[in-house]
C-alpha positions as CSV (number, residue, x, y, z in Angstrom):
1,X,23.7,-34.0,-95.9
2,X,21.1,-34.9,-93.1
3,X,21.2,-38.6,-91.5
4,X,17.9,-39.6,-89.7
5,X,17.9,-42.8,-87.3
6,X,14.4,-43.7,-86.6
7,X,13.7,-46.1,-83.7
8,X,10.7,-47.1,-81.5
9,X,8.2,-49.5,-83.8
10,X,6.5,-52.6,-82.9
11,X,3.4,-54.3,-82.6
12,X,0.6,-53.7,-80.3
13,X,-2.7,-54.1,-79.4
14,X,-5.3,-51.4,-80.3
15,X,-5.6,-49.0,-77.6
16,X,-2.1,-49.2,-76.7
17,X,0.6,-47.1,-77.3
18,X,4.3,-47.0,-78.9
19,X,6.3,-43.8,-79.1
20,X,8.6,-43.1,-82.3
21,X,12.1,-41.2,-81.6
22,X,13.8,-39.9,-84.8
23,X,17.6,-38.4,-84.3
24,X,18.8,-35.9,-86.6
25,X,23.3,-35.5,-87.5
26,X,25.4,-33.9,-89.7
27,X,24.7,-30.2,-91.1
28,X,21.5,-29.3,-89.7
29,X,20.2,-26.0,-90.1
30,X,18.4,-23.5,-87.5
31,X,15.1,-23.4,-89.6
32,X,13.7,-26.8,-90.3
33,X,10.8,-29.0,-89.7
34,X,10.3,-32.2,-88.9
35,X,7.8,-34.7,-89.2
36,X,6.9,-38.3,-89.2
37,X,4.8,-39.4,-92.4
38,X,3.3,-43.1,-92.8
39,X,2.6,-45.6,-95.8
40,X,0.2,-48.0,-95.1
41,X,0.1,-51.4,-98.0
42,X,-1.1,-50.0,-101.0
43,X,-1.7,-46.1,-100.1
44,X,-0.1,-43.4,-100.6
45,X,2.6,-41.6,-98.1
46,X,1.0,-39.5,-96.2
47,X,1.9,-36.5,-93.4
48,X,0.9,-37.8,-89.9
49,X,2.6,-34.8,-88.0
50,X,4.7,-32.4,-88.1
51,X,6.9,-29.5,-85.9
52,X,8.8,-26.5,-87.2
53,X,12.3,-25.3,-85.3
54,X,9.9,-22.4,-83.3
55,X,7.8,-25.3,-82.1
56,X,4.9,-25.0,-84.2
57,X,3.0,-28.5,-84.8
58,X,0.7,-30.0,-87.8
59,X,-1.2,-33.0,-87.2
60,X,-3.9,-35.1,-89.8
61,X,-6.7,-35.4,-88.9
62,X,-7.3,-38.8,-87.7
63,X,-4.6,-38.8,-85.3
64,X,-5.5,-35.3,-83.4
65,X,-6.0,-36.3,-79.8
66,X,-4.2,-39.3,-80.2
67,X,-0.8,-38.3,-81.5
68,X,1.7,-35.9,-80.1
69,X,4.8,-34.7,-81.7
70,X,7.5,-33.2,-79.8
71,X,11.2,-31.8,-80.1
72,X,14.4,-32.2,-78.0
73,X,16.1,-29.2,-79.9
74,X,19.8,-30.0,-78.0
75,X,19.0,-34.1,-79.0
76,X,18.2,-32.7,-82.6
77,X,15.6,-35.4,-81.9
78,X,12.1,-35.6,-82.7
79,X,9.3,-37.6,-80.6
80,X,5.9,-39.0,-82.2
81,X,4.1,-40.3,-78.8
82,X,0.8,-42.7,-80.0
83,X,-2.0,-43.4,-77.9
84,X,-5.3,-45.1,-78.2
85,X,-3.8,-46.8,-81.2
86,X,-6.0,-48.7,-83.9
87,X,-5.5,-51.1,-86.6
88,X,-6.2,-48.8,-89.4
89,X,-2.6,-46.7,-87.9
90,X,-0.5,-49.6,-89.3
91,X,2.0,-48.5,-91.3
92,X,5.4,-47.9,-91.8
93,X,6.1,-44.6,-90.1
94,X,9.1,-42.3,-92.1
95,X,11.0,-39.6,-90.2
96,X,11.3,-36.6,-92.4
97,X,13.5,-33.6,-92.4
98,X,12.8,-30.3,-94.6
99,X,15.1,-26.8,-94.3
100,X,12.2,-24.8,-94.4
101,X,13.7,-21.9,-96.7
102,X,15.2,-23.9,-99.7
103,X,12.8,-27.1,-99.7
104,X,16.4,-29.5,-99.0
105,X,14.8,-32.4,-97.4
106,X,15.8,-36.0,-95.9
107,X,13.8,-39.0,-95.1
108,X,14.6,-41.9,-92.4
109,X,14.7,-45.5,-93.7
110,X,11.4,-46.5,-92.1
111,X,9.9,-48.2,-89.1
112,X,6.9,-51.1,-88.9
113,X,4.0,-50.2,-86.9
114,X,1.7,-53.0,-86.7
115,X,-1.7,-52.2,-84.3
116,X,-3.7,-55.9,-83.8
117,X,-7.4,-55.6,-83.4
């Protein structure tokens, strides 16, 4: 079992910026990815970013340039740092883990991220 403990939400004005932190515990492997998605009211969950164990990231498009994801392997930790933030990113943002050779896979329990215009 995986336990993910998201933290960093709010609400801010467009153009500002929040960053998301996402610590992973309990039996973690060595090959895994992970990866913030979002739901936004009445869409469908979708992958904002994501970055395998060797480093390797995945972004959608609206969020390139914008949005970095990053990795503090010892923390087992996982960073999403937003920028030039607009209404249209507000969602709730899930932290998701995934053992990349047998598809086992964890989600967080969510965190509100509310952009004003």
């Amino acid at each position: 079992q995986v336990q993910l403990l998201e933290s960093g939400g709010g609400l801010v004005q467009a153009g500002e910026s929040l960053r998301l932190s996402c610590t992973a515990s309990g039996s973690i492997s060595s090959f895994n990815t992970m990866g913030w998605y979002r739901q936004a009211p009445g869409k469908q969950r979708e992958l904002v970013a994501d970055i395998t164990n060797f480093g390797i990231t995945n972004y959608v498009g609206s969020v390139k340039g914008r949005f970095t994801i990053s990795r503090d392997y010892t923390k087992k930790t996982v960073f999403l740092q937003m920028n030039s933030l607009k209404p249209e990113d507000t969602a709730v943002y899930y932290c998701h883990y995934r053992v990349n050779y047998n598809g086992e896979n964890y989600w967080g329990q969510g965190t509100q991220v509310t952009v004003s215009s």
